[in-house]
N, CA, C and O atoms as CSV, one atom per row, in Angstrom:
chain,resi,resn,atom,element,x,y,z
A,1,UNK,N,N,15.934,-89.346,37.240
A,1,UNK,CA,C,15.015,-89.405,36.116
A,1,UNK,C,C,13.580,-89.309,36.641
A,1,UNK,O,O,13.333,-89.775,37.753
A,2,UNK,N,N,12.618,-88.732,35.909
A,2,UNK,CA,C,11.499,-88.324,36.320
A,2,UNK,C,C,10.691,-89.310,35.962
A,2,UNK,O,O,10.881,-89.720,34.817
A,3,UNK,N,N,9.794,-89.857,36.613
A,3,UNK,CA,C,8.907,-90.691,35.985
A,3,UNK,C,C,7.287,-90.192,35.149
A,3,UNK,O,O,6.438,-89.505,35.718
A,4,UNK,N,N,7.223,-90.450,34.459
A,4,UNK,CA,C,6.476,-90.081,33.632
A,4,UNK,C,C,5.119,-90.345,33.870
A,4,UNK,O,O,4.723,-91.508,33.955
A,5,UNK,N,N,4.074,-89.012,34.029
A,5,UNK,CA,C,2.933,-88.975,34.767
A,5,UNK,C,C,1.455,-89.424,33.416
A,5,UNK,O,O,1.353,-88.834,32.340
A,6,UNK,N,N,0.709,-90.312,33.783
A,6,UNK,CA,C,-0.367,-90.522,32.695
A,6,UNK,C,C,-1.508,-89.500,33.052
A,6,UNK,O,O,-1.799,-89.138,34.192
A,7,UNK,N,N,-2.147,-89.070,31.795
A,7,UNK,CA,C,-2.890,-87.615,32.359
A,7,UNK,C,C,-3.727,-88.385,32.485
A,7,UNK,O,O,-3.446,-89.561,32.255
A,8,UNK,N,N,-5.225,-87.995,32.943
A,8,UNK,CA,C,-6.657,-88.200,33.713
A,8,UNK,C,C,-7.336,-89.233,32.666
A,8,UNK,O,O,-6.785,-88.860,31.630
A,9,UNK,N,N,-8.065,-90.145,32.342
A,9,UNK,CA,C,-8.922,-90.719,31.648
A,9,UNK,C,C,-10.169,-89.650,30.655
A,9,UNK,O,O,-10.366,-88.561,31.196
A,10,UNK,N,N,-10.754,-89.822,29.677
A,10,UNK,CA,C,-11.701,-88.702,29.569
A,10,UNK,C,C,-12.899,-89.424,30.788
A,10,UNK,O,O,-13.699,-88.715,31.399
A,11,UNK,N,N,-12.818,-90.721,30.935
A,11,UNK,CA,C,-14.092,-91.069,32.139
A,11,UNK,C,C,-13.848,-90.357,33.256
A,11,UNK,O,O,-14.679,-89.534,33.640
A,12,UNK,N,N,-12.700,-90.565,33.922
A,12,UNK,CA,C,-12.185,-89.384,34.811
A,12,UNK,C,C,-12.841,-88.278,35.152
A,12,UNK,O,O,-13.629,-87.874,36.007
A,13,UNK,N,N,-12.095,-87.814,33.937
A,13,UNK,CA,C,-12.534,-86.432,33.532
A,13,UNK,C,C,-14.318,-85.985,33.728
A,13,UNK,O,O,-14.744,-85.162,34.538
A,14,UNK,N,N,-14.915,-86.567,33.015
A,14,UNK,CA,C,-15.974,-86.326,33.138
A,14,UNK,C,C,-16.950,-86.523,34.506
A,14,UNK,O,O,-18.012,-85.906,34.582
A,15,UNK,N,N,-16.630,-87.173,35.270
A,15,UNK,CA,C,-17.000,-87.713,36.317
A,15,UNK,C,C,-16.550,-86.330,37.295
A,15,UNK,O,O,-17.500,-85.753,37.824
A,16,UNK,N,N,-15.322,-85.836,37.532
A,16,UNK,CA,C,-14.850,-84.804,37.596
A,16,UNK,C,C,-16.328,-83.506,37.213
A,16,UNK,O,O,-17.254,-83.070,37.896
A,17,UNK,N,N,-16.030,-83.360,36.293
A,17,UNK,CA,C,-16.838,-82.224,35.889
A,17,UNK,C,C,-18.375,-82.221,36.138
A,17,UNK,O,O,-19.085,-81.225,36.277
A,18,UNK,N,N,-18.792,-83.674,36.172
A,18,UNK,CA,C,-20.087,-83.514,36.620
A,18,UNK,C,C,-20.295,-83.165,38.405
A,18,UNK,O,O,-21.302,-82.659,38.899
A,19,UNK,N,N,-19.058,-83.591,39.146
A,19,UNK,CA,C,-19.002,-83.975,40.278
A,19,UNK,C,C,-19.163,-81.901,40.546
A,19,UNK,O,O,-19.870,-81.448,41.446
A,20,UNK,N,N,-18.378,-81.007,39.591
A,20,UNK,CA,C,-18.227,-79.764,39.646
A,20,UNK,C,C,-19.401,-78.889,39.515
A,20,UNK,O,O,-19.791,-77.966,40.230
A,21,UNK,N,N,-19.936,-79.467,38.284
A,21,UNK,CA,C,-21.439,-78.895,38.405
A,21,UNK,C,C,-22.233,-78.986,39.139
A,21,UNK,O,O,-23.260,-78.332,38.958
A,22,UNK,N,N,-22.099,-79.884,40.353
A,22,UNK,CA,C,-23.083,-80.696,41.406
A,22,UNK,C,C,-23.130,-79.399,41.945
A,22,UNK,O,O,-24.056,-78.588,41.929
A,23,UNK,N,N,-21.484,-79.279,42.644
A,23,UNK,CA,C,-21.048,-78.415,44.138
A,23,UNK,C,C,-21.210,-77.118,43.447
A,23,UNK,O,O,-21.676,-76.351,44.290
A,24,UNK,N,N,-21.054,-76.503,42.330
A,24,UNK,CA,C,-21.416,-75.331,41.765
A,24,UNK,C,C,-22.669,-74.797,41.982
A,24,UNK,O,O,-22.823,-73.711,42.542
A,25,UNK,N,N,-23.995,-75.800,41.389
A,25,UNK,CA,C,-24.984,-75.369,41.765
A,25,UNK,C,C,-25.444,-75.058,43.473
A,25,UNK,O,O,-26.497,-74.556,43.867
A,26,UNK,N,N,-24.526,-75.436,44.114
A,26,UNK,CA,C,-24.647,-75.659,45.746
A,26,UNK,C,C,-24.019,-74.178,46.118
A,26,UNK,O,O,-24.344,-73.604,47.158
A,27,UNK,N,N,-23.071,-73.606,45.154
A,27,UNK,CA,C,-22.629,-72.409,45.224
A,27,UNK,C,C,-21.194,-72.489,46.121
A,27,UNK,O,O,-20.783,-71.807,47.059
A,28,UNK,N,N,-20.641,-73.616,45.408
A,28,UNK,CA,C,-19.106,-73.853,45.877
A,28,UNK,C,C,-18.395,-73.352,44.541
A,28,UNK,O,O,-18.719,-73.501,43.363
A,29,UNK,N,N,-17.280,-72.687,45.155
A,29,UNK,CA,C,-16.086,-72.211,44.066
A,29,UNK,C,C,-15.314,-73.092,43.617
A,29,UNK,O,O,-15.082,-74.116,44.261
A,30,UNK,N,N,-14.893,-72.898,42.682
A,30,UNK,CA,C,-13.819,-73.736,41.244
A,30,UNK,C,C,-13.327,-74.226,42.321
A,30,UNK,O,O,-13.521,-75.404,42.619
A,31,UNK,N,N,-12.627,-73.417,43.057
A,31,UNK,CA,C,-11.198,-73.947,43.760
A,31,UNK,C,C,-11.338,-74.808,45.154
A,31,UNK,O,O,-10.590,-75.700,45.552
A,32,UNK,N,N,-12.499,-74.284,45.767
A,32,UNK,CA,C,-12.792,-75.505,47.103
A,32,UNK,C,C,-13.686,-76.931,45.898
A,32,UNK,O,O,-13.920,-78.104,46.189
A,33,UNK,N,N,-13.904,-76.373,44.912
A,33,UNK,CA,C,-14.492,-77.833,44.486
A,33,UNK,C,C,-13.416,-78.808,43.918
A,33,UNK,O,O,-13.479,-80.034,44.008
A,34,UNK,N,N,-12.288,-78.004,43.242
A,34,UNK,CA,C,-11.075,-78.622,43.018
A,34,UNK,C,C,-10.758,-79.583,44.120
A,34,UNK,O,O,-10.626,-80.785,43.890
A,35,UNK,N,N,-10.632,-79.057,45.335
A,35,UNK,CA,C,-9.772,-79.236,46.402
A,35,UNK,C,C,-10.587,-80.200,46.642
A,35,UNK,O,O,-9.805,-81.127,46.854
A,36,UNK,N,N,-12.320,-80.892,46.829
A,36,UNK,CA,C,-12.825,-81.437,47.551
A,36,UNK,C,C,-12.587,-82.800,46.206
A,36,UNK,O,O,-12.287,-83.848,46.777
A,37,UNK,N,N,-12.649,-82.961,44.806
A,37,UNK,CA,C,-12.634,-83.554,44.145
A,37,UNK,C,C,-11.368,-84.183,43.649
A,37,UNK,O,O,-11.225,-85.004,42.743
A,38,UNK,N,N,-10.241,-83.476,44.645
A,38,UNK,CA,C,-8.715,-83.724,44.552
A,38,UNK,C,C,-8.062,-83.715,42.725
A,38,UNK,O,O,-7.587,-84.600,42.014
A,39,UNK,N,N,-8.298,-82.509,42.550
A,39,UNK,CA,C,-8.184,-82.311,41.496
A,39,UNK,C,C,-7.025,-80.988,41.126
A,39,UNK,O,O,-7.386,-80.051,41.838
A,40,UNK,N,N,-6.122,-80.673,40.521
A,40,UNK,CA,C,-5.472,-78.965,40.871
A,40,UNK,C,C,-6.966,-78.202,39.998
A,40,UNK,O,O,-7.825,-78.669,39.250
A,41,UNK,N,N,-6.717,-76.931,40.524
A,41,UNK,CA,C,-8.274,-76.036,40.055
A,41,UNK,C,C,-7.991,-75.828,38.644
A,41,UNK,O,O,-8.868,-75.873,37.782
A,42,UNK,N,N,-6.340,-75.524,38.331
A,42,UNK,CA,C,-6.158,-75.599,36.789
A,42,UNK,C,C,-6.619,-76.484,35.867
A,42,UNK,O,O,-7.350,-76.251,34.904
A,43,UNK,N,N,-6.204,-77.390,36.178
A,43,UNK,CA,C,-7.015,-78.800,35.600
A,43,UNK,C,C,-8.555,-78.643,35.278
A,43,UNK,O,O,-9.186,-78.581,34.223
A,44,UNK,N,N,-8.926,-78.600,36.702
A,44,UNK,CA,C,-10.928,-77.942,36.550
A,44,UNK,C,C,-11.214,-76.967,35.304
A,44,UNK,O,O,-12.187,-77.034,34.552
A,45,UNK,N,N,-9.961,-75.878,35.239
A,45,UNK,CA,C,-10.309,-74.910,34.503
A,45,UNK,C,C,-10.315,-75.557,33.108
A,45,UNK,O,O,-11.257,-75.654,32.321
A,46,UNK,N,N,-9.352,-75.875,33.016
A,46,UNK,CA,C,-8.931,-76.167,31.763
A,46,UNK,C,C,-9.456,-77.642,30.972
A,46,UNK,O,O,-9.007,-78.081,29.913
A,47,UNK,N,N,-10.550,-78.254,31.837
A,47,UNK,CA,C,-11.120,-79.115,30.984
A,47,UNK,C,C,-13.002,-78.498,31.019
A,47,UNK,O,O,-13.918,-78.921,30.315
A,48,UNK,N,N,-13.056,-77.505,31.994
A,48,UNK,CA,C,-13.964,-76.555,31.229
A,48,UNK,C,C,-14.371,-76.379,29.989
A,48,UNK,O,O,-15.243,-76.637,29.160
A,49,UNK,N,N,-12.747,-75.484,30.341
A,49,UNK,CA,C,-13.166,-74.787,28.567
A,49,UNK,C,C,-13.084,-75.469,27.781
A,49,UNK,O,O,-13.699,-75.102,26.780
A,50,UNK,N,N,-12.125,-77.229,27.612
A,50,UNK,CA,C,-12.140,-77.809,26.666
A,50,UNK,C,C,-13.478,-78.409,25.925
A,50,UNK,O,O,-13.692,-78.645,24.736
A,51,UNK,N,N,-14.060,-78.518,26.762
A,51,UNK,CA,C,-15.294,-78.683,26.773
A,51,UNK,C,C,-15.508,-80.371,25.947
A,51,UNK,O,O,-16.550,-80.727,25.395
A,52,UNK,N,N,-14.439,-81.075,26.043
A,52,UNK,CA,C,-14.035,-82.380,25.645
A,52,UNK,C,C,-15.000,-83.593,26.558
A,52,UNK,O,O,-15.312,-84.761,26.326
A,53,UNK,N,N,-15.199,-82.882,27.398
A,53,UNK,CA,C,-15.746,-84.278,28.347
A,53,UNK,C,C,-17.443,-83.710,28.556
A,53,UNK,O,O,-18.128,-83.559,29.568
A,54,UNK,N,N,-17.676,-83.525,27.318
A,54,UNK,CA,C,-19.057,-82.996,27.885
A,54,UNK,C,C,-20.417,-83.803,27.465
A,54,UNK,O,O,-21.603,-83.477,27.405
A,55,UNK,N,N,-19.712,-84.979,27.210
A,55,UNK,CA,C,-20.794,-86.071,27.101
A,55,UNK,C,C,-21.089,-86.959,28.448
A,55,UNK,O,O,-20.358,-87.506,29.273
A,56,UNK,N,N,-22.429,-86.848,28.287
A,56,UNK,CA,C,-22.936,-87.984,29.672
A,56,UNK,C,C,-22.051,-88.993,29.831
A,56,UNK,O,O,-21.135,-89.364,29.097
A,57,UNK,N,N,-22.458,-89.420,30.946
A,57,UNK,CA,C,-21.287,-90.750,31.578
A,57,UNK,C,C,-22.003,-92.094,31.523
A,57,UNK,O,O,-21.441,-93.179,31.376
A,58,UNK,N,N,-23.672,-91.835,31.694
A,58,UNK,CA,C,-24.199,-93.040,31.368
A,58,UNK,C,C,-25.301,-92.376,29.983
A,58,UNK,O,O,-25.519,-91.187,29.751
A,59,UNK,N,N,-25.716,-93.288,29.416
A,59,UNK,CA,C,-26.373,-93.211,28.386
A,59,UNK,C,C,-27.614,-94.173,28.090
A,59,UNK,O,O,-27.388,-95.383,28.067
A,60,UNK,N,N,-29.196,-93.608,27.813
A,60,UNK,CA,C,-29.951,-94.353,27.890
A,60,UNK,C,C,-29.839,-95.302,26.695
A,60,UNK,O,O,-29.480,-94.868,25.600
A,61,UNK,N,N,-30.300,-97.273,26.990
A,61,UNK,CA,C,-30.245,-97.694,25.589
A,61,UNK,C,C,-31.824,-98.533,26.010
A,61,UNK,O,O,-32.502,-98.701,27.024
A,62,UNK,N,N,-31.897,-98.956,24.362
A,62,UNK,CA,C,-33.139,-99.575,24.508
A,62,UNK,C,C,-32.922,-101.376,24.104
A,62,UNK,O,O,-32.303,-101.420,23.041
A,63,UNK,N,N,-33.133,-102.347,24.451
A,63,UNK,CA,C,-32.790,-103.816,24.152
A,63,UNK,C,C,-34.426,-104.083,23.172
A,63,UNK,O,O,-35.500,-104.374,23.698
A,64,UNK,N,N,-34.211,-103.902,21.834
A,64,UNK,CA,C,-34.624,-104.362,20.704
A,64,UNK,C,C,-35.692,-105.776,20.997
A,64,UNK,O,O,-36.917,-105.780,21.114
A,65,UNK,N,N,-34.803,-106.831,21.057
A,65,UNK,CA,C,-35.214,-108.116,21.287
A,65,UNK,C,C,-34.308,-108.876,22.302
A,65,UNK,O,O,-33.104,-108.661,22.442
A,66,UNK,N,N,-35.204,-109.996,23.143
A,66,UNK,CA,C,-34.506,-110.609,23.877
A,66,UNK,C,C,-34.816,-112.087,23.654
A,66,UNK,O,O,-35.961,-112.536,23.607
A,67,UNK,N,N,-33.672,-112.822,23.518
A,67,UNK,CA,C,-33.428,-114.115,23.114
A,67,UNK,C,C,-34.901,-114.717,23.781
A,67,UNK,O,O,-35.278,-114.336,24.890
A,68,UNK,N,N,-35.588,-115.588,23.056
A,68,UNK,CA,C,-36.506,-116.654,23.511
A,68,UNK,C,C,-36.320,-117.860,24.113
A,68,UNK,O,O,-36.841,-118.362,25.109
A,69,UNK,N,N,-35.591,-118.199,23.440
A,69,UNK,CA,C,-34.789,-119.839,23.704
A,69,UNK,C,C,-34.358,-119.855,25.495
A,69,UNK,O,O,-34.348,-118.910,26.284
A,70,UNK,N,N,-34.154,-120.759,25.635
A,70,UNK,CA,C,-34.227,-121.309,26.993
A,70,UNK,C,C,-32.444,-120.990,27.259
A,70,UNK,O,O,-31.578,-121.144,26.397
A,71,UNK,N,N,-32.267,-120.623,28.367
A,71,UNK,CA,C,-30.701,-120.323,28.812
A,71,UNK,C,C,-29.687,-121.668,28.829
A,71,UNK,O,O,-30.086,-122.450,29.691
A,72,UNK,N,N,-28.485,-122.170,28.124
A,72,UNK,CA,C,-27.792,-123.328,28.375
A,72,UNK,C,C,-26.707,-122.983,29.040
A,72,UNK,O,O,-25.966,-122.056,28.711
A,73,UNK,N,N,-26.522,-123.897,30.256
A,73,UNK,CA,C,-25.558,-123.436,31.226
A,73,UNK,C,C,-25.149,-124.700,31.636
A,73,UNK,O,O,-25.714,-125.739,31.979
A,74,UNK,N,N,-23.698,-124.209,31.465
A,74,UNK,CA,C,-22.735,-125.621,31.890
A,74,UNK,C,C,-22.718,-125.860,32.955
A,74,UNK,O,O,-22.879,-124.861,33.657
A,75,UNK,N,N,-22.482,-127.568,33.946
A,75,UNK,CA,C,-22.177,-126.931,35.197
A,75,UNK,C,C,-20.877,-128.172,35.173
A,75,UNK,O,O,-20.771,-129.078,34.346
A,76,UNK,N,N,-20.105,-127.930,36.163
A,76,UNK,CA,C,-18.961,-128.923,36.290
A,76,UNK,C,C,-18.804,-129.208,38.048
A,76,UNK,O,O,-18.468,-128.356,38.871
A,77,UNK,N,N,-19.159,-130.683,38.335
A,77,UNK,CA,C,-18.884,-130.615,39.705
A,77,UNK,C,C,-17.693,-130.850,40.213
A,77,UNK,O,O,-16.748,-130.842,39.424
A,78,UNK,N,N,-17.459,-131.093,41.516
A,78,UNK,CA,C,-16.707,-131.176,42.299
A,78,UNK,C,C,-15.276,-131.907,41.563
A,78,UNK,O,O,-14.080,-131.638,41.671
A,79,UNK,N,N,-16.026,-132.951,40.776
A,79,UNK,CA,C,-14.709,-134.157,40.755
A,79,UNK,C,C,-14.371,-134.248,39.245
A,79,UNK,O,O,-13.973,-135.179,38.544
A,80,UNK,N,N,-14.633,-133.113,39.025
A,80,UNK,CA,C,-14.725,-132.503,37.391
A,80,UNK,C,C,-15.781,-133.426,36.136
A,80,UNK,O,O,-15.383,-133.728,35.010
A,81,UNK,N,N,-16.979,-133.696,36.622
A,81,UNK,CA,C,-17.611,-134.131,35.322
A,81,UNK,C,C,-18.293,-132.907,35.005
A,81,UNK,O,O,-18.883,-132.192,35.815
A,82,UNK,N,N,-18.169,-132.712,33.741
A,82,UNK,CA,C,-18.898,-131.355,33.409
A,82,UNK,C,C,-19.922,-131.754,32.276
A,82,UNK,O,O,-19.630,-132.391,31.264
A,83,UNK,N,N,-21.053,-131.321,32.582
A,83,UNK,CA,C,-22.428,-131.184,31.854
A,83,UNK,C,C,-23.271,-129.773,31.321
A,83,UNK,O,O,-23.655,-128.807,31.979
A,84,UNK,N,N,-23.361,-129.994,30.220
A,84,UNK,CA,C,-23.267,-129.037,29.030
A,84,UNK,C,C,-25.032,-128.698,28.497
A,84,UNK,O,O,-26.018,-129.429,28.586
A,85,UNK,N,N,-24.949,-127.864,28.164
A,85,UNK,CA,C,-26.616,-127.515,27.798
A,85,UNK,C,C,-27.653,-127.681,28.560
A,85,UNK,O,O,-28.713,-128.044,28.051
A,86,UNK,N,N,-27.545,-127.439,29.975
A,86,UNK,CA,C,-28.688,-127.536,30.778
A,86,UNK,C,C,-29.330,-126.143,31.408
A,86,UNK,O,O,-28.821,-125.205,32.021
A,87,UNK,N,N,-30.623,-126.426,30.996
A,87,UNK,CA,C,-31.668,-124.987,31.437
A,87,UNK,C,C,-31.794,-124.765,33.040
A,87,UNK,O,O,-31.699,-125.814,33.676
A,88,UNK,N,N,-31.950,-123.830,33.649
A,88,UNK,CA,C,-32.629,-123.368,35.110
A,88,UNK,C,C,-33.067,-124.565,35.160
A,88,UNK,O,O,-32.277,-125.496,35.312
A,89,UNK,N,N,-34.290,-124.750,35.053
A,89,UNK,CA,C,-34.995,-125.918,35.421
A,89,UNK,C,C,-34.023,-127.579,35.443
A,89,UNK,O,O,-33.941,-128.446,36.313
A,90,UNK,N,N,-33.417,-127.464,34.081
A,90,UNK,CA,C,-32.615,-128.992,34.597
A,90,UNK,C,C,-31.522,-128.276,35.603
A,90,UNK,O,O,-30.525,-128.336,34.883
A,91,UNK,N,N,-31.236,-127.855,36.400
A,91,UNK,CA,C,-29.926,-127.982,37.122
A,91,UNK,C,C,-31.107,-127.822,38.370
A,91,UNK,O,O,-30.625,-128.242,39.422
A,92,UNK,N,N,-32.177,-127.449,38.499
A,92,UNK,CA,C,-32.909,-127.258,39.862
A,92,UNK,C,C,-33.317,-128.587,39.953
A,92,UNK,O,O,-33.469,-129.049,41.084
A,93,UNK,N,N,-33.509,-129.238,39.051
A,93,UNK,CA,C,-33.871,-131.342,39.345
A,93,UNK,C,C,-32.816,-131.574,39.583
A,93,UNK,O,O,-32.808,-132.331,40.554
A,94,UNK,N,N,-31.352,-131.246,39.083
A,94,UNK,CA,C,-30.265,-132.282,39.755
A,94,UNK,C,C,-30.223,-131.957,40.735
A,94,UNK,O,O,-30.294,-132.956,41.451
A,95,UNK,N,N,-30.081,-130.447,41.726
A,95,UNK,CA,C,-29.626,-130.391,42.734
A,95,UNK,C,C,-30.765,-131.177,43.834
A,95,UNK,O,O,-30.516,-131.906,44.794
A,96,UNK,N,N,-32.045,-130.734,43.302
A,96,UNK,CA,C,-32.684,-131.896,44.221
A,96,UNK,C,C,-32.898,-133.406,44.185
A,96,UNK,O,O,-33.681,-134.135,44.794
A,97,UNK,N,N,-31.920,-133.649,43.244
A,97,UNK,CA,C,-32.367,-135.369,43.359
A,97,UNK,C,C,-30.568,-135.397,43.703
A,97,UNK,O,O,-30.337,-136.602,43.797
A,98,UNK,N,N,-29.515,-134.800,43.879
A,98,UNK,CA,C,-28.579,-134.882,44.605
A,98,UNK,C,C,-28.376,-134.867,46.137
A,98,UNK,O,O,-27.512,-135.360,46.863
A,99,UNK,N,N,-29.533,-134.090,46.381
A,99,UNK,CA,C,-29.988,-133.489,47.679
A,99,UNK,C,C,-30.503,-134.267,48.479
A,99,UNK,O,O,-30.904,-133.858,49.568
């Protein structure tokens, strides 16, 4: 019985194709770029033309607003007492008055 092969991711994929356009512009062929990207060249070809993966891989975003409020961070020591809602600043006084 054959085991049943999962095809490429579209992240894959795309990563792939950008990796193709790199060595292309360098003036490498389909098929040594196949070969260097371990890919079969059919595959290369054929998500070409699909032209399915032809969205960027990263994407610029912009962060609107960023929380004001002070960061609350748990900490739990060694012998498990755990303390709840404390800022940067309170955990930098415990460690030095532990210290």
């Amino acid at each position: 019985m054959q085991a049943k092969q999962n095809s490429p991711s579209e992240r894959f994929k795309r990563k792939v194709l950008m990796r193709w356009r790199w060595l292309a512009e360098r003036g490498m062929s389909l098929e040594l770029a196949a070969v260097e990207v371990g890919v079969e060249a059919a595959d290369l070809r054929r998500w070409l033309r699909g032209g399915e993966s032809q969205a960027p891989l990263f994407v610029p975003v912009q962060v609107e607003a960023e929380s004001t409020s002070p960061r609350q961070i748990t900490v739990v020591l060694a012998r498990g007492v755990r303390v709840e809602g404390m800022t940067v600043a309170d955990i930098a006084e415990l460690l030095r008055r532990l210290s």
